[in-house]
OpenMM code with the backbone's topology and positions (N, CA, C; nanometers):
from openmm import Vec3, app, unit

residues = "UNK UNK UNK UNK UNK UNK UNK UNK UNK UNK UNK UNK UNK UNK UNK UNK UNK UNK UNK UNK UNK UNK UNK UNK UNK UNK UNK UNK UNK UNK UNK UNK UNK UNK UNK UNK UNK UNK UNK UNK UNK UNK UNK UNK UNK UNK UNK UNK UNK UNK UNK UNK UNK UNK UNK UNK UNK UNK UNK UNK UNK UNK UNK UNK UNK UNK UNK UNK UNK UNK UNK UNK UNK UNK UNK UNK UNK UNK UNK UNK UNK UNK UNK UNK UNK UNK UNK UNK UNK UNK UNK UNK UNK UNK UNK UNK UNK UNK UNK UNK UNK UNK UNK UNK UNK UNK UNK UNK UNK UNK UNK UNK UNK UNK UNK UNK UNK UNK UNK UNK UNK UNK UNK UNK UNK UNK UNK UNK UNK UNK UNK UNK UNK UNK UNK UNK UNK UNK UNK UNK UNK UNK UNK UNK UNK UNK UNK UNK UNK UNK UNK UNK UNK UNK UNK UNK UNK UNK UNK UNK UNK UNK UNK UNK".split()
positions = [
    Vec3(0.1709, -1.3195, -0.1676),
    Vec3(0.1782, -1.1753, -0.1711),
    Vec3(0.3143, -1.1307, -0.2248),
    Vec3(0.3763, -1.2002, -0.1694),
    Vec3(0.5469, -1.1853, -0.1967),
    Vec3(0.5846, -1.1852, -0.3878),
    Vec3(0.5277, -1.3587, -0.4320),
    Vec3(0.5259, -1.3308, -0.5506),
    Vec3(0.4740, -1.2434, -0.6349),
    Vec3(0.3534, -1.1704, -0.5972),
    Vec3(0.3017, -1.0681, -0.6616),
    Vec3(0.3748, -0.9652, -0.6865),
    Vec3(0.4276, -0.9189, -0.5645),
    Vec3(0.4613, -0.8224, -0.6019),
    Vec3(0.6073, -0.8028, -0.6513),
    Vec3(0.6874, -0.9229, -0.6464),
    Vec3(0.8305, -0.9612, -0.7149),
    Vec3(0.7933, -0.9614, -0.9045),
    Vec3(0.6608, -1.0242, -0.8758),
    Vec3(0.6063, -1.0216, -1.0794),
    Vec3(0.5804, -0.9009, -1.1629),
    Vec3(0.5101, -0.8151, -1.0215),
    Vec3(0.4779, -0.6764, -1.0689),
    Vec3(0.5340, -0.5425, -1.0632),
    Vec3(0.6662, -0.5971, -0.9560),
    Vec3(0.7890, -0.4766, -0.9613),
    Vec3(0.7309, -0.3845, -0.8783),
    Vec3(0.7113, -0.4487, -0.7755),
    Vec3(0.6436, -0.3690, -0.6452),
    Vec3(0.7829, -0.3529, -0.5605),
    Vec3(0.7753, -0.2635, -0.4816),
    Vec3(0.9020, -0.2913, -0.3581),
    Vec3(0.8630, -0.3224, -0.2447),
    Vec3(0.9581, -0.4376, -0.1791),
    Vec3(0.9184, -0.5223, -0.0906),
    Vec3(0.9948, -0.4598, 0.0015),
    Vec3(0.9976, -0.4195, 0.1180),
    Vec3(1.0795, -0.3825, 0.2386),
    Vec3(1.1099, -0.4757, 0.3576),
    Vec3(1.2284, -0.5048, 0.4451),
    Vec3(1.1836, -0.5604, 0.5141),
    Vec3(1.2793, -0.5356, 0.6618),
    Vec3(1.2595, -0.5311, 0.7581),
    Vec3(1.3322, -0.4995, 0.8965),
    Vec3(1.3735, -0.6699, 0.9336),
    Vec3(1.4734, -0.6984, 0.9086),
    Vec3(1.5286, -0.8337, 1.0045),
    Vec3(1.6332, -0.8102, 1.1445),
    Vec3(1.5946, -0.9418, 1.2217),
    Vec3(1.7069, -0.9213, 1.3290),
    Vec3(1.7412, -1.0689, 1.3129),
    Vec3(1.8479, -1.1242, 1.3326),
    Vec3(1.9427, -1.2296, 1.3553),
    Vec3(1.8843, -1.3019, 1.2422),
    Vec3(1.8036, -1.2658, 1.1261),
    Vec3(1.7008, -1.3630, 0.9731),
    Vec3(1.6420, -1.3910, 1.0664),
    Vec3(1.5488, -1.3222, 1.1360),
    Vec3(1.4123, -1.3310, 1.2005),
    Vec3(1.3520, -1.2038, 1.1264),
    Vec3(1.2332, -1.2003, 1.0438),
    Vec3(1.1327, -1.0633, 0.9767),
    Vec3(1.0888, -1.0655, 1.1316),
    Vec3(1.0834, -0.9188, 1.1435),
    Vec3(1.0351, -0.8306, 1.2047),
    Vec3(0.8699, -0.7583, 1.1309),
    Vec3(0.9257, -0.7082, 1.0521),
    Vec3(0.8192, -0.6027, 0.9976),
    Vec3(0.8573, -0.5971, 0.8527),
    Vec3(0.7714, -0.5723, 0.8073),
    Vec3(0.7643, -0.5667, 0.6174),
    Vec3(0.6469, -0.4378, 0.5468),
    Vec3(0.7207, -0.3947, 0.4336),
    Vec3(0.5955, -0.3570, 0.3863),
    Vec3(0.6256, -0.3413, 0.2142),
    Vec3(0.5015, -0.3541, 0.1290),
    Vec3(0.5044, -0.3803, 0.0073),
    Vec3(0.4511, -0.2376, -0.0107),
    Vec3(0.4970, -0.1566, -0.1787),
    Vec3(0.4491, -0.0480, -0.1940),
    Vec3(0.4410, -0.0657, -0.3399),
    Vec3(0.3117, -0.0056, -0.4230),
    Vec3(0.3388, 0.0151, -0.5903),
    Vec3(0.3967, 0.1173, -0.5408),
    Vec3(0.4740, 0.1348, -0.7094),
    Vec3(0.5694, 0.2261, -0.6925),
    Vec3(0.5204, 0.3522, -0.8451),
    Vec3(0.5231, 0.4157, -0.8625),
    Vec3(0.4150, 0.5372, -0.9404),
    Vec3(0.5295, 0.5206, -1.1719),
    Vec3(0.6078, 0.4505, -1.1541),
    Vec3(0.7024, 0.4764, -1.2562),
    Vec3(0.7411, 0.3425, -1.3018),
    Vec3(0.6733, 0.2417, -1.2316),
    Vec3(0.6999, 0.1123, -1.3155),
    Vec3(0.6769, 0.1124, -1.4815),
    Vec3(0.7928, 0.0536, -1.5467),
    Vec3(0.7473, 0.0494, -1.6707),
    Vec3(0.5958, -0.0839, -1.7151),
    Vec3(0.5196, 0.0623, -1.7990),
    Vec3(0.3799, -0.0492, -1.8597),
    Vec3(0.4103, -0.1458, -1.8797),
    Vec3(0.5179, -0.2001, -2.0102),
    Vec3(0.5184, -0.3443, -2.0939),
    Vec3(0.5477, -0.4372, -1.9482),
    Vec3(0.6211, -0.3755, -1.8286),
    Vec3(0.7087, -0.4710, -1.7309),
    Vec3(0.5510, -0.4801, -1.6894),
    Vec3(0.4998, -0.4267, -1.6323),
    Vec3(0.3225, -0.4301, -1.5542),
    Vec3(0.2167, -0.5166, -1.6466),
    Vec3(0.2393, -0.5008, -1.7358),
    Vec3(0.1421, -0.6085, -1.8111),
    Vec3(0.2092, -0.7711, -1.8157),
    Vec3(0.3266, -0.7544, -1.8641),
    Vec3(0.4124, -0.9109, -1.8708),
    Vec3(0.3880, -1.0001, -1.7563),
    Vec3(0.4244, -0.8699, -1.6130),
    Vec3(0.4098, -0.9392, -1.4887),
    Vec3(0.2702, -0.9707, -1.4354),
    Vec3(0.2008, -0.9421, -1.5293),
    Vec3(0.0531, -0.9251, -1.4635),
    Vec3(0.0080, -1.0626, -1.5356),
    Vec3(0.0348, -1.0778, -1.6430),
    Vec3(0.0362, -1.2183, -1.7565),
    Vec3(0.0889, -1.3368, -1.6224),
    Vec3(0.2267, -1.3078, -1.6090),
    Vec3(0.2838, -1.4280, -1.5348),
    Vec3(0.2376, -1.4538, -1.4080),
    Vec3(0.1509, -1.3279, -1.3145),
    Vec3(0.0777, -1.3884, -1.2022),
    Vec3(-0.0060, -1.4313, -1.2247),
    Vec3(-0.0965, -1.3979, -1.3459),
    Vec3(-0.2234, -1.4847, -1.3869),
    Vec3(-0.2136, -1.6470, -1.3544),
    Vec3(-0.0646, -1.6835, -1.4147),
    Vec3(-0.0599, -1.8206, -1.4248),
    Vec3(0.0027, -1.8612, -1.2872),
    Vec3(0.0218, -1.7949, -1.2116),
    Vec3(0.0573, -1.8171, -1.0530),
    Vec3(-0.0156, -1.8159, -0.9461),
    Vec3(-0.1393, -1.6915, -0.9959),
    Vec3(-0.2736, -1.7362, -0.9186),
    Vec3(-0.3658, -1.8111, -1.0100),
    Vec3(-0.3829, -1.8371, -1.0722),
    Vec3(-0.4736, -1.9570, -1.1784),
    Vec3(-0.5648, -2.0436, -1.0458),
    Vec3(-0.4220, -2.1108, -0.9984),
    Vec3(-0.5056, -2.2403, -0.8826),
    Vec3(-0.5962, -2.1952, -0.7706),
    Vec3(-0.5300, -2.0697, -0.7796),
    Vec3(-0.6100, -1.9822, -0.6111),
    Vec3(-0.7364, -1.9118, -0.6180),
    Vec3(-0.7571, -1.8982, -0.7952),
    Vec3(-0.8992, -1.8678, -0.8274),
    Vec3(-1.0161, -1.9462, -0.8702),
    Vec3(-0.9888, -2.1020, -0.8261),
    Vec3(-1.0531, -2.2245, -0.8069),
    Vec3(-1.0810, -2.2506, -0.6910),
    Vec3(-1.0122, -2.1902, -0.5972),
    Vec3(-1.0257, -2.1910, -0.4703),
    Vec3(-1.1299, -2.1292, -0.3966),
    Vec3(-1.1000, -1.9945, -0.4461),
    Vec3(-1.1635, -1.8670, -0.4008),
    Vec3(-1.3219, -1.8575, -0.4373),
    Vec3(-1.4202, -1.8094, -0.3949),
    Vec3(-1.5388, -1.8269, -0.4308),
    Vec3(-1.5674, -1.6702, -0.5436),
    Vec3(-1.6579, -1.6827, -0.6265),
    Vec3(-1.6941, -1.5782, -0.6897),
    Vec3(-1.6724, -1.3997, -0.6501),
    Vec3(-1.7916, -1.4645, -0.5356),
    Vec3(-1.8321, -1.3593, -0.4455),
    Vec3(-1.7121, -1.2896, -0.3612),
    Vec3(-1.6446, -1.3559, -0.3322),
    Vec3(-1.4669, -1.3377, -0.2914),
    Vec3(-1.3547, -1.2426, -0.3816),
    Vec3(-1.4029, -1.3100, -0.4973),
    Vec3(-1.3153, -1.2222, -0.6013),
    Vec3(-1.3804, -1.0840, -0.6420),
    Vec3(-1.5151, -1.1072, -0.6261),
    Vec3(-1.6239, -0.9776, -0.6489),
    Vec3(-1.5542, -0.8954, -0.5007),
    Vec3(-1.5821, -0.8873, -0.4265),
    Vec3(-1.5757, -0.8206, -0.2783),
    Vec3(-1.4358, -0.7701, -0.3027),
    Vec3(-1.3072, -0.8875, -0.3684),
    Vec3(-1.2048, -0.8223, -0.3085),
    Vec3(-1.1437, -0.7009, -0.4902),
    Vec3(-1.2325, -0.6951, -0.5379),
    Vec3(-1.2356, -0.6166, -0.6867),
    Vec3(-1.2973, -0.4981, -0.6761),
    Vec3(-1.4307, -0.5107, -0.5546),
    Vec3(-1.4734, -0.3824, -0.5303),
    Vec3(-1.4222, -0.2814, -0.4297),
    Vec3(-1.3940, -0.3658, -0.3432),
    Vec3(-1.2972, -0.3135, -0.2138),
    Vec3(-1.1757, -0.2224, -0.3169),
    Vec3(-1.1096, -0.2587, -0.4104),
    Vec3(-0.9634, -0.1800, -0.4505),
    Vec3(-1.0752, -0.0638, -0.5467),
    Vec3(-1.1587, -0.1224, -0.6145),
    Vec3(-1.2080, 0.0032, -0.6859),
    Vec3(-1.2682, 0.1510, -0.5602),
    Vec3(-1.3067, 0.0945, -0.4596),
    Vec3(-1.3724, 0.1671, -0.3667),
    Vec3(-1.2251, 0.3125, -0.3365),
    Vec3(-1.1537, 0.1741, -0.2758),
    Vec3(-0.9957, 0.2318, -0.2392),
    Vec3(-0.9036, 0.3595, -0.3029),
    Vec3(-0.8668, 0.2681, -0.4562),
    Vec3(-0.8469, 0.3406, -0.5382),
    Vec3(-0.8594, 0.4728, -0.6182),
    Vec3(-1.0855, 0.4259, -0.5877),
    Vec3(-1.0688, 0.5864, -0.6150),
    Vec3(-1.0861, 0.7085, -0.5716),
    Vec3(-1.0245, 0.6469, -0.4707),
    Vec3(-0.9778, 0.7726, -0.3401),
    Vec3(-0.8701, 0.8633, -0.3350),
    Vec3(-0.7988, 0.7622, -0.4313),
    Vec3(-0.6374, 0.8166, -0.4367),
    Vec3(-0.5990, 0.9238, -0.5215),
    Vec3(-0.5582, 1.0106, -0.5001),
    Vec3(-0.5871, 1.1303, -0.5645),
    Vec3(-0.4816, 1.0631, -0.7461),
    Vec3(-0.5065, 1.1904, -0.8089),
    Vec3(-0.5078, 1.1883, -0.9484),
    Vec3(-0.3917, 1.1446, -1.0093),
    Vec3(-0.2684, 1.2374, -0.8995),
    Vec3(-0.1144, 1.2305, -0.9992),
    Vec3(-0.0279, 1.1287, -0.9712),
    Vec3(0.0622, 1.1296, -1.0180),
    Vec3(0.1772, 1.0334, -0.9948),
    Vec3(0.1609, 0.9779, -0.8132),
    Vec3(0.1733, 0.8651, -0.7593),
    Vec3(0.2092, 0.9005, -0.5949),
    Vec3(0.2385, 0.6874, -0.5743),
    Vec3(0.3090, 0.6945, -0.4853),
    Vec3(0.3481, 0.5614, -0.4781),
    Vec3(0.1839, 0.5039, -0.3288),
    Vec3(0.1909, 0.3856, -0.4004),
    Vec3(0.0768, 0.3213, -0.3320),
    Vec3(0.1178, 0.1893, -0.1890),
    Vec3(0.0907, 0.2429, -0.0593),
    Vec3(0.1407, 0.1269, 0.0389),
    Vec3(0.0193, 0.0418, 0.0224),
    Vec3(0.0421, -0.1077, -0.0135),
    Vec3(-0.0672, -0.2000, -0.0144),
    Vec3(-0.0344, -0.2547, 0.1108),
    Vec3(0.0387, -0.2921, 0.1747),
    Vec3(0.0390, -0.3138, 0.2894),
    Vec3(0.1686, -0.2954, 0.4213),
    Vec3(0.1385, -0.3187, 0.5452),
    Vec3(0.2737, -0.2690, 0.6162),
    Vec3(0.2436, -0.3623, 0.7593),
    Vec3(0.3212, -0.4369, 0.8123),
    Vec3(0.3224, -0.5402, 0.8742),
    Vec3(0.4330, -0.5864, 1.0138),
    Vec3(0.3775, -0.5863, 1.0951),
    Vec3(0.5066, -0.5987, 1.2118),
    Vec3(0.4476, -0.6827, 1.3172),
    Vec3(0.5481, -0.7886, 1.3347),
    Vec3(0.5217, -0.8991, 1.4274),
    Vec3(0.4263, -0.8633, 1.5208),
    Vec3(0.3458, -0.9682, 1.5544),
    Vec3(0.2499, -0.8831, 1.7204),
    Vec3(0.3141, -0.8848, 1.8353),
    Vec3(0.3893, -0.9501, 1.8238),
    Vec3(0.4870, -0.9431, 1.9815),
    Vec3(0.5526, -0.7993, 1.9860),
    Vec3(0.6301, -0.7667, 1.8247),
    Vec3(0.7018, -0.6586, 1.8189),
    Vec3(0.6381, -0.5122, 1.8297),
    Vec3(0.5162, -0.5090, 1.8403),
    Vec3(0.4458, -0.3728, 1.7849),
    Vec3(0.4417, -0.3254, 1.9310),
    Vec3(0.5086, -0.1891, 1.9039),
    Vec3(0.4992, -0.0544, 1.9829),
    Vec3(0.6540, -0.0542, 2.0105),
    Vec3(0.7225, -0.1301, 1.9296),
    Vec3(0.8889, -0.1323, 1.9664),
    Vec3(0.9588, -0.0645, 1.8722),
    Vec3(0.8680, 0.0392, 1.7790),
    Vec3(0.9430, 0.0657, 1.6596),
    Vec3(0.9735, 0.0494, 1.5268),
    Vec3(0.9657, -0.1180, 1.4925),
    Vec3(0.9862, -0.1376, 1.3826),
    Vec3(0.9160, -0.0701, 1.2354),
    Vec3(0.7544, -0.0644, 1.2957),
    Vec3(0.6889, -0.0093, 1.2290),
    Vec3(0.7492, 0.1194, 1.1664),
    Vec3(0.7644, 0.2018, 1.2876),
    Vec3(0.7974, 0.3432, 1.2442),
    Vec3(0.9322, 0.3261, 1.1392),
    Vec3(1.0183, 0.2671, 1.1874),
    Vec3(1.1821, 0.2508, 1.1188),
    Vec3(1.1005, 0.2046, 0.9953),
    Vec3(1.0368, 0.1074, 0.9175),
    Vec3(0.9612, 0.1273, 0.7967),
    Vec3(0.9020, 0.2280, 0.7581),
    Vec3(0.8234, 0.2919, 0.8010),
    Vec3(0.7316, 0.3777, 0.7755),
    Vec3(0.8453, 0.5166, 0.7488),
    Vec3(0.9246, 0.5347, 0.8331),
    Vec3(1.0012, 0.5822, 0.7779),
    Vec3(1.1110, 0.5707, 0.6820),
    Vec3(1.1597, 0.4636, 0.6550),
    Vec3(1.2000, 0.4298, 0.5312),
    Vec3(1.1540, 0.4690, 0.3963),
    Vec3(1.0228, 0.4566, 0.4076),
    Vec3(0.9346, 0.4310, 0.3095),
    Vec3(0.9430, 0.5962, 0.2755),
    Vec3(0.8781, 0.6754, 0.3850),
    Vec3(0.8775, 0.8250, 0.3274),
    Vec3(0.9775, 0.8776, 0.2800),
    Vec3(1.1390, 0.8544, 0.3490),
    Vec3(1.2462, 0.8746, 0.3011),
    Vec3(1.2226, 0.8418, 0.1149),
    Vec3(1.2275, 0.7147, 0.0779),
    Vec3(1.1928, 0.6742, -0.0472),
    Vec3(1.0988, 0.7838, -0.1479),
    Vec3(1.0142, 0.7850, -0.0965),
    Vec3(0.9120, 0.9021, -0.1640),
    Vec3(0.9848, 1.0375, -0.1340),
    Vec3(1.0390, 1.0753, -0.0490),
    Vec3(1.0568, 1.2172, -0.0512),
    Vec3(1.1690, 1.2311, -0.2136),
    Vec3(1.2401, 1.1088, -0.2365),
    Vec3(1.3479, 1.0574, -0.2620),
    Vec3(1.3393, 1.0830, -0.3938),
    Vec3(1.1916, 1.0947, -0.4470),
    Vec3(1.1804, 1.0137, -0.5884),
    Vec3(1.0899, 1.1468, -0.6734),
    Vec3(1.1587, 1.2068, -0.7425),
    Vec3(1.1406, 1.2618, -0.8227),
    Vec3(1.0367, 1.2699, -0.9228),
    Vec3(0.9722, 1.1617, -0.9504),
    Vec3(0.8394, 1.1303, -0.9977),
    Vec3(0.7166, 1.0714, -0.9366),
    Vec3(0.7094, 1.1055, -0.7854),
    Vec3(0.6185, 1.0562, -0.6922),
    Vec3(0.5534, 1.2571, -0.6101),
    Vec3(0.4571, 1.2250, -0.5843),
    Vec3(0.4194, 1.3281, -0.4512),
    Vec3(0.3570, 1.2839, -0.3263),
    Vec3(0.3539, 1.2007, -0.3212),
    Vec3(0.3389, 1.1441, -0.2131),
    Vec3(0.3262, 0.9733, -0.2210),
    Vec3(0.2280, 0.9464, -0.0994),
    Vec3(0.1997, 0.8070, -0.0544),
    Vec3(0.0286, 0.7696, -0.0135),
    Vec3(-0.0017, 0.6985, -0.1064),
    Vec3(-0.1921, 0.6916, -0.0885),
    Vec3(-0.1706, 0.5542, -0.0308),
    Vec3(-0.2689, 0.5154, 0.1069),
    Vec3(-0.2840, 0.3914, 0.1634),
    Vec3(-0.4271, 0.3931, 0.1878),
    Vec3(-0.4634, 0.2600, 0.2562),
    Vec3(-0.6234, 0.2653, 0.3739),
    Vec3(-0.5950, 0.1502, 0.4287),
    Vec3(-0.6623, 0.2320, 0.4950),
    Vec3(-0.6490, 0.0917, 0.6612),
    Vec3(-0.7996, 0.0799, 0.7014),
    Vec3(-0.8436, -0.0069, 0.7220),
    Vec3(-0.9277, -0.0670, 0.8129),
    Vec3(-0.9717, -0.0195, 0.9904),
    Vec3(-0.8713, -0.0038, 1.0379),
    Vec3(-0.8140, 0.0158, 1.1746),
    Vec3(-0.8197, 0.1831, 1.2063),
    Vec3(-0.9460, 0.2181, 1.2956),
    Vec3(-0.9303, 0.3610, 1.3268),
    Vec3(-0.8234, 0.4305, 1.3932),
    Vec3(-0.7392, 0.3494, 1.4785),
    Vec3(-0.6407, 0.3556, 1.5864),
    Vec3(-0.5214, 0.4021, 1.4650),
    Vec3(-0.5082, 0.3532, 1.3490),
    Vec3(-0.3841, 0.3695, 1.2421),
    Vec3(-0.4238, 0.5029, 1.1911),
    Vec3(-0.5506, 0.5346, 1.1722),
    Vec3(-0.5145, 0.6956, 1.1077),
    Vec3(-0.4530, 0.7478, 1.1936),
    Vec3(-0.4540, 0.7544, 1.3279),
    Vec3(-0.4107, 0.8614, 1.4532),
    Vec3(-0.2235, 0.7938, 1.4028),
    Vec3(-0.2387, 0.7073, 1.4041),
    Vec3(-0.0750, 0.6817, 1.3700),
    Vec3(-0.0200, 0.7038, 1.2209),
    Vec3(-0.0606, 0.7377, 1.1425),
    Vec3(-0.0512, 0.7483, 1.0066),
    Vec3(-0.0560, 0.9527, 1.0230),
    Vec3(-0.1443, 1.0157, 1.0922),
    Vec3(-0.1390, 1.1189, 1.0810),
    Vec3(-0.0425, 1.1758, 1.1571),
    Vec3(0.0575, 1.0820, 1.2128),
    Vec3(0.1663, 1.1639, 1.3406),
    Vec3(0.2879, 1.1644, 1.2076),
    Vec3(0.2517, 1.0866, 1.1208),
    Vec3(0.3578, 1.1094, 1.0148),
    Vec3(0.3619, 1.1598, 0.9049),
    Vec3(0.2483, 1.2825, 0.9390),
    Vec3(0.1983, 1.3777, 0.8355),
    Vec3(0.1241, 1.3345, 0.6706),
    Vec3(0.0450, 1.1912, 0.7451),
    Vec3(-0.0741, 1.1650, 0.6186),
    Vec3(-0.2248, 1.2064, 0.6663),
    Vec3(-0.2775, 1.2548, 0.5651),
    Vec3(-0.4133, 1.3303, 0.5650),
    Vec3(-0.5529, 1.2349, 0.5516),
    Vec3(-0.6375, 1.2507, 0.6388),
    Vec3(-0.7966, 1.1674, 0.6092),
    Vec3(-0.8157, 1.2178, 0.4383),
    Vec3(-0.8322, 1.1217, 0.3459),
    Vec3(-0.9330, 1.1740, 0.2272),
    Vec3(-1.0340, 1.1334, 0.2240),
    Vec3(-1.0866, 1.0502, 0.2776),
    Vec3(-1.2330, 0.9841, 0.2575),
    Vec3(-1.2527, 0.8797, 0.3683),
    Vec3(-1.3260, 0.8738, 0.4588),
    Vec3(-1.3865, 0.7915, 0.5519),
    Vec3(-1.5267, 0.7229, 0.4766),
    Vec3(-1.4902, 0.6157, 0.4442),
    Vec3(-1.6441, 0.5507, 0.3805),
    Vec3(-1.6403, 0.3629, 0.4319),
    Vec3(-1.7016, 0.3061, 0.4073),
    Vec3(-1.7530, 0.1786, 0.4269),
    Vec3(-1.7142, 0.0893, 0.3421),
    Vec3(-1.7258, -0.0387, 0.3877),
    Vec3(-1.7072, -0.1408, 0.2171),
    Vec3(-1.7949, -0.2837, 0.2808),
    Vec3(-1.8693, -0.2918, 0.2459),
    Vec3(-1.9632, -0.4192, 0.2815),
    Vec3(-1.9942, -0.4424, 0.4419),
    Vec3(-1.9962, -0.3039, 0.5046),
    Vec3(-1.9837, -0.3032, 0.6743),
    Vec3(-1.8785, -0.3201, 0.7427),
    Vec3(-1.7772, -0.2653, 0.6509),
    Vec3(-1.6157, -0.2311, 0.6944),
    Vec3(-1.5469, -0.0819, 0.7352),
    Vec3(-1.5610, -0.0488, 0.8133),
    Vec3(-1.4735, 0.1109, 0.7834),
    Vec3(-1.3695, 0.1208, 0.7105),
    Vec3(-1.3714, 0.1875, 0.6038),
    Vec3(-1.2654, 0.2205, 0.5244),
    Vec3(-1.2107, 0.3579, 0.5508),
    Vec3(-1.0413, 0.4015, 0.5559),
    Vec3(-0.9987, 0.4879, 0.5673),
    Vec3(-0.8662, 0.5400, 0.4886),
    Vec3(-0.9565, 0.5858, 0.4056),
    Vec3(-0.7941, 0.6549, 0.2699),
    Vec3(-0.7269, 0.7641, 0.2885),
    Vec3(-0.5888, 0.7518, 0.2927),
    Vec3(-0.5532, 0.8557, 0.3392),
    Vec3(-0.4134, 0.8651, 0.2371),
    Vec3(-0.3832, 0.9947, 0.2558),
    Vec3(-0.2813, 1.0493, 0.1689),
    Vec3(-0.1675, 1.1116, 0.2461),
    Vec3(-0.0562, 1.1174, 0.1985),
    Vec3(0.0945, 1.1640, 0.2694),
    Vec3(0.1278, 1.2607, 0.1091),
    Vec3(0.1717, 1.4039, 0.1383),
    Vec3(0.1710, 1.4280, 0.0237),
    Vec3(0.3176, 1.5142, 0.0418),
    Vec3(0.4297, 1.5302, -0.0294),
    Vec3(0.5327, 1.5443, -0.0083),
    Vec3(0.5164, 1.7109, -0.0182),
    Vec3(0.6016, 1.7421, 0.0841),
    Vec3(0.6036, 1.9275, 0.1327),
    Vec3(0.6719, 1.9689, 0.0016),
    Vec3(0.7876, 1.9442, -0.0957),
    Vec3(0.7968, 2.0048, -0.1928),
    Vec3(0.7198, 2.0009, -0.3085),
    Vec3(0.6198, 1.9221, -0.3176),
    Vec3(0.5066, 1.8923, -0.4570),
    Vec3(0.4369, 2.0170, -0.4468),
    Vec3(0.3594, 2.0777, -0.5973),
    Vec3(0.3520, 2.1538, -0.6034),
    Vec3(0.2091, 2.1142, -0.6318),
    Vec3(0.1247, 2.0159, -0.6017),
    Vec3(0.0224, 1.9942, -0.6130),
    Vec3(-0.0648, 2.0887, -0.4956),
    Vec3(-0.1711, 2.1104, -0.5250),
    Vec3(-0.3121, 2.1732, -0.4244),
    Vec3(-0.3031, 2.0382, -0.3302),
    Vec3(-0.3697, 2.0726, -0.1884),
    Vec3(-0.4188, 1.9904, -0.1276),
    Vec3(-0.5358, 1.9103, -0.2197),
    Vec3(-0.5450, 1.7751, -0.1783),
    Vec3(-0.6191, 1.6856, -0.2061),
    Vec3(-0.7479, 1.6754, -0.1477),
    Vec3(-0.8719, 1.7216, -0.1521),
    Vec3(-0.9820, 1.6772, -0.1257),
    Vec3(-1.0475, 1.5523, -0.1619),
] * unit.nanometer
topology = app.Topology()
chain = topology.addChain("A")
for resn in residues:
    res = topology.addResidue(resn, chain)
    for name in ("N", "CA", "C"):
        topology.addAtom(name, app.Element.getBySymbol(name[0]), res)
């Protein structure tokens, strides 16, 4: 995951204590340069190569429809994308999460060519926590008998309409 997103110029975040990870989270970011996104997309090819010998068809189908499902949820304009956000299980309900999560919005409020933050979670319990930090339900739908839940954070100075 790590290499991916080091190839594709994703930003990697991460909360340490004493070089112990705590919590992490990876985000596209809405302004990567194209030629850098294609080059890097070339060089993971040849980094996942072995892992798509591995993987079964139907695997790569599921996990191609799942992002198209995702994706096109995410509303239209510029907005940075959380692919994922992660905190030890021992550590969770101690914070770390939030100290990311807030990081992260800091970042977006930050960035001049973003309006927000499009994610989905799996986990009904995370919208209620995703919405205490002012991100919005856009679509409650399914993915092969999965609850899917896309949701949007959209920055108070963007001058965009709400997102339906």
């Amino acid at each position: 995951m790590f290499d991916k997103s080091f190839l594709l110029h994703e930003e990697v975040w991460g909360c340490f204590e004493n070089e112990s990870l705590l919590g992490a989270y990876i985000v596209e970011k809405p302004h990567v340069n194209k030629l850098q996104s294609i080059w890097g997309g070339f060089l993971l090819i040849g980094r996942l190569f072995p892992l798509l010998f591995s993987m079964s068809g139907t695997t790569l189908h599921l996990l191609n429809s799942y992002m198209r499902v995702t994706r096109s949820s995410a509303p239209p304009w510029t907005h940075h994308f959380l692919i994922m956000i992660g905190v030890e299980p021992k550590l969770q309900g101690k914070g770390v999460g939030k100290a990311l999560l807030k990081h992260l919005l800091n970042i977006v409020n930050a960035d001049m060519n973003s309006m927000g933050i499009a994610l989905d979670t799996e986990n009904k319990e995370n919208v209620y926590l995703y919405q205490r930090f002012g991100f919005s339900l856009n679509r409650e739908t399914s993915f092969d008998n999965l609850p899917v839940y896309c949701m949007f954070y959209q920055k108070e100075n963007s001058n965009r309409e709400d997102f339906s």
